[in-house]
C-alpha positions, 0 to 999 in steps of 0.5 A: 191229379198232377201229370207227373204223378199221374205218369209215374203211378201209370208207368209203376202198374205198367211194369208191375203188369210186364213182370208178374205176365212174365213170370205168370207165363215162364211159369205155365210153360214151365210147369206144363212143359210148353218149350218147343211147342211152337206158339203160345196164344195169349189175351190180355184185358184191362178194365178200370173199376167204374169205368167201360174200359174194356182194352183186349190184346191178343197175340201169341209168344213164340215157346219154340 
């Protein structure tokens, strides 16, 4: 795969990952009335089909 191609397919899936969690996480403290409950914990994980990619990130979204 060319670099270029491969620097702009991974950075379009990074942003589509930033927005959706964005969304998916405005919409639980929303609907779940979370606001001003002090901190939200939250984990990610990336895998890759075929692979033992395994990346986990946590940490916690200040909600007031």
């Amino acid at each position: 795969m060319e670099n270029e191609q491969f620097n702009l397919s991974l950075r379009r899936f990074l942003k589509k990952v930033g927005v959706s969690s964005q969304q998916e996480i405005e919409r639980i403290v929303r609907e779940q009335n979370l606001a001003g409950k002090g901190m939200l914990k939250v984990k990610m994980v990336l895998t890759a089909s075929g692979t033992d990619l395994n990346h986990v990130v946590n940490g916690e979204i200040d909600i007031g």
